[in-house]
C-alpha positions, 0 to 999 in steps of 0.5 A: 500500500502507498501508505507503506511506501518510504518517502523521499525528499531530494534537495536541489544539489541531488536534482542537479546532479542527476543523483536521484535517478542514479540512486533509484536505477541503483535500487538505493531508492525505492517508494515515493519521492516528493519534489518541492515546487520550489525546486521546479521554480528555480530550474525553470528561472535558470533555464530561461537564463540559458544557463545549463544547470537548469537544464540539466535539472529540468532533464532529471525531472523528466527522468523521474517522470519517465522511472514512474512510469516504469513502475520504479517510484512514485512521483509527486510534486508538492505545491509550497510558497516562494521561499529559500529552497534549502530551507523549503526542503528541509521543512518539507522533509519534516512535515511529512517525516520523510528521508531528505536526500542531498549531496550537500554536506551543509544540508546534511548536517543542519537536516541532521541537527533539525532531527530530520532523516537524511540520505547522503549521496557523496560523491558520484564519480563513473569509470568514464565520461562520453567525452573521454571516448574520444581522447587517447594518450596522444590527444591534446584536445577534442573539438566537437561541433553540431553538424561536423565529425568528432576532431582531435587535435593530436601530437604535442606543442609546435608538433600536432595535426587535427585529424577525425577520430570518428565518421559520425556527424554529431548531432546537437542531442549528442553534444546536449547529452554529453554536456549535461553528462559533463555538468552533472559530474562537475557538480558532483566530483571533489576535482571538478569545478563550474568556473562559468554558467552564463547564457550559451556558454559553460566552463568546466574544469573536471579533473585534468581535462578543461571544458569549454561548451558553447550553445545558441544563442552564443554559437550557432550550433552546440560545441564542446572543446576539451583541453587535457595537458599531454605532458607533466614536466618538471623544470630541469626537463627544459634543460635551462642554462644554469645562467637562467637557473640562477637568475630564476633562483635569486633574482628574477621576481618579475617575470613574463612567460610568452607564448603563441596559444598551445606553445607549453607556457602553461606547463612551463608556468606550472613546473616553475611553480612546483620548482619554487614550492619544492624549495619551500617559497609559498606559491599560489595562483590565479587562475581562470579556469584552475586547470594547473595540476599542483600539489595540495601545497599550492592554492589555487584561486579562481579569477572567476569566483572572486572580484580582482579586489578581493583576490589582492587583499587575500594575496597580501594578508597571506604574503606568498613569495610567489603568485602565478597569474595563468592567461593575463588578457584584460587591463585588470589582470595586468594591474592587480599584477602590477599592484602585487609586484610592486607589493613586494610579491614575486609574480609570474604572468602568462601572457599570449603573444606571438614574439618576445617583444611582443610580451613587453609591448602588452604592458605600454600604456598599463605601466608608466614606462619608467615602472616597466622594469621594476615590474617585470624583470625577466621574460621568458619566451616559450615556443614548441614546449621549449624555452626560445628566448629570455629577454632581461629588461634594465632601466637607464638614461642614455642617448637612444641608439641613432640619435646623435644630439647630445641633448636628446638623452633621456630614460630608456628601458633596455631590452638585453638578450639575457643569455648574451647581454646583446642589447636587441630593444630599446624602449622610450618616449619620443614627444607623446608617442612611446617608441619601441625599437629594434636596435639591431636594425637601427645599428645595420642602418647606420653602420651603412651609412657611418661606413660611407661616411668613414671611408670618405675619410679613411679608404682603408677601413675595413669595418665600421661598428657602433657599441654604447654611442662609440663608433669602432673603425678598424684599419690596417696598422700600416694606414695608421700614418693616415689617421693623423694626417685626416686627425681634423676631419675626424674629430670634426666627423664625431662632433657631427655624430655626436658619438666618440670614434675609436679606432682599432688596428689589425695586422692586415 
């Protein structure tokens, strides 16, 4: 008799999660389950928010509805007022002396204290998502779009093809069923977490695996990317010059990792973050979506759960020696990592860029140029899982390379190749415009033109090279009875420069 049947009573955590018809195809639950209207209010109001949760929820109600007709529970719903939902719950559960059944530990525990019977799911976790199907251990993502075939991208950083991993054109039902697979084991997984549910858009970090699944009226299709870093790196697998390890350890406080998307700076920031935590520095990130694989010994903020205020006042109380900021794209992410820079924190930026001036260019007009070096010290220029480049910024007053009036000497910030101290950039004002240039270049064309101009003077140099505002002419030494005699004109050819002539002698 339905008298005799037990009564269950599922929170709204159980319906978004789909543990409720889990736990009754199980055989756990057996008898009535009464659903408060004030669930159904709440998936309703998200669903037509275009958020996923509400439709994911709205799915396990018609789930129940379609287990009631196989005979396997019976299904009611009770009509309550508009109110907290927990709460409505909570209250329902104990008017009809039923077993409130919820994955929330905090439910668990304040039902418990009320004398309310309680059924704690825990967590659910499947020995495998649909998704995953997809992917085998050479695969780096999976791109799945309604109306195409399953793709991977496969192989590894600066080495990868896409190739179809199946015949089958998805339809957006496969793509829905897959999404609402990966949400309801998002909410109910210890490793997993919803970064973003907005209106045809959700991000999922679930696990190892990054998810990305779009929907109209955002895309014009439903589409689900998956990222799942290939490798897991330590940082003496770059094999880095011992140079660059000392710098690292002892002076580089500001730094830059640069890249172009899926060149490795990621799984170079995180194997730098391991190296700092294995040597006892108190290492945190932010991150958006928390994707690093890191020991506990690492915390991990989400950029997407927190205001940047927020974060910044976390970050100084808790004083780490240093922050990993993961994907700086917008004018806010550079200034809370300027602020903490110059806090005191050691900081450690990822930045897209696409060569290694172009990581130093993204700070122009965010960071007063005079503030440039004293926030980032050191850039490291990823390409193809490998270390490329290392640029080491240095702050001086000089006369920029190629302009000969003394007067004109003002603050320059030096790019230097770290490894070879070879000067590559200079960055400076210029009127109102900021000027960022390749000095190489600057140096190739005046060294032309000084050489036309020298052996006007001196037919017998062999060469012409500018070092730091000195022009260095080499001639054989049996022409040395020359330079004095053209002595007048060569000092008269550096007053015109406004840069010294050194002459140097070989035995030719």
């Amino acid at each position: 008799m339905e008298s005799e049947l037990e009564v269950y009573v599922p929170d709204l955590s159980t319906v978004l999660r789909g543990t409720v018809s889990r736990l009754i195809k199980q055989g756990f639950l057996r008898g009535k389950i009464v659903l408060h209207s004030a669930i159904l209010r709440e998936l309703e109001k998200e669903a037509r928010s275009g958020l996923a949760s509400g439709i994911t929820g709205l799915e396990e109600v018609a789930t129940l509805r379609d287990l009631e007709k196989e005979g396997l529970i019976k299904l009611e719903v009770y009509e309550g007022k508009e109110r907290d939902v927990d709460e409505a719950v909570r209250e329902l559960a104990k008017k009809l002396n039923a077993i409130l059944v919820t994955g929330d530990r905090v439910q668990s525990l304040v039902s418990s204290s009320m004398g309310i019977k309680v059924f704690f799911a825990g967590e659910f976790r499947p020995l495998k998502l649909k998704f995953e199907e997809y992917f085998d251990k050479d695969t780096m993502s999976i791109h799945l779009k309604e109306g195409d075939v399953p793709k991977a991208k496969k192989g590894r950083p600066g080495e990868w093809e896409m190739v179809p991993v199946s015949d089958e054109i998805l339809t957006a039902k496969d793509l829905e069923e897959m999404a609402l697979e990966i949400i309801e084991a998002a909410r109910s997984r210890k490793d997993a977490y919803i970064e973003v549910d907005k209106p045809g858009t959700t991000v999922v970090q679930l696990g190892k695996y990054r998810i990305v699944i779009t929907r109209p009226p955002l895309s014009d299709g439903w589409e689900i990317t998956a990222v799942r870093p290939v490798a897991k790196l330590k940082l003496e697998d770059y094999d880095l010059p011992e140079k660059l390890i000392k710098r690292l350890d002892e002076r580089a406080e500001g730094i830059l990792i640069a890249g172009s998307p899926g060149a490795g700076k990621t799984t170079f920031a995180q194997a730098l973050a391991e190296y700092y935590a294995e040597r006892g520095r108190i290492v945190k990130t932010i991150e958006s979506p928390r994707d690093m694989a890191l020991p506990s010994t690492i915390t991990q903020y989400s950029k997407e759960h927190s205001s940047l205020r927020e974060l910044y006042a976390i970050l100084l109380l808790s004083r780490p020696d240093y922050t990993i900021f993961d994907e700086m794209r917008t004018d806010e992410d550079f200034k809370l990592y300027s602020d903490l820079r110059m806090a005191g924190i050691g900081m450690v930026g990822v930045v897209h860029a696409t060569t290694p001036i172009d990581a130093v260019q993204r700070l122009i007009g965010r960071v007063e140029l005079g503030m440039i070096p004293s926030i980032v010290d050191t850039v490291i220029f990823i390409d193809s899982g490998s270390v490329a480049k290392v640029y080491e910024l240095q702050m001086t007053v000089k006369l920029p390379t190629g302009l000969r009036e003394a007067d004109l000497a003002r603050p320059v910030v030096e790019v230097r190749n770290f490894l070879t101290g070879e000067l590559e950039y200079e960055i400076y004002t210029w009127g109102e415009q900021t000027m960022v240039i390749p000095v190489k270049r600057v140096m190739s064309r005046g060294a032309e033109k000084l050489q036309q101009m020298i052996t006007r003077i001196l037919p017998e140099a062999t060469s012409v090279e500018i070092r730091d505002n000195t022009v260095i002419v080499t001639i054989p030494r049996w022409a040395s009875k020359n330079v004095l005699r053209k002595a007048k004109k060569l000092k008269k050819l550096e007053g015109k420069l406004g840069m010294k002539l050194k002459l140097r002698y070989s035995e030719e």
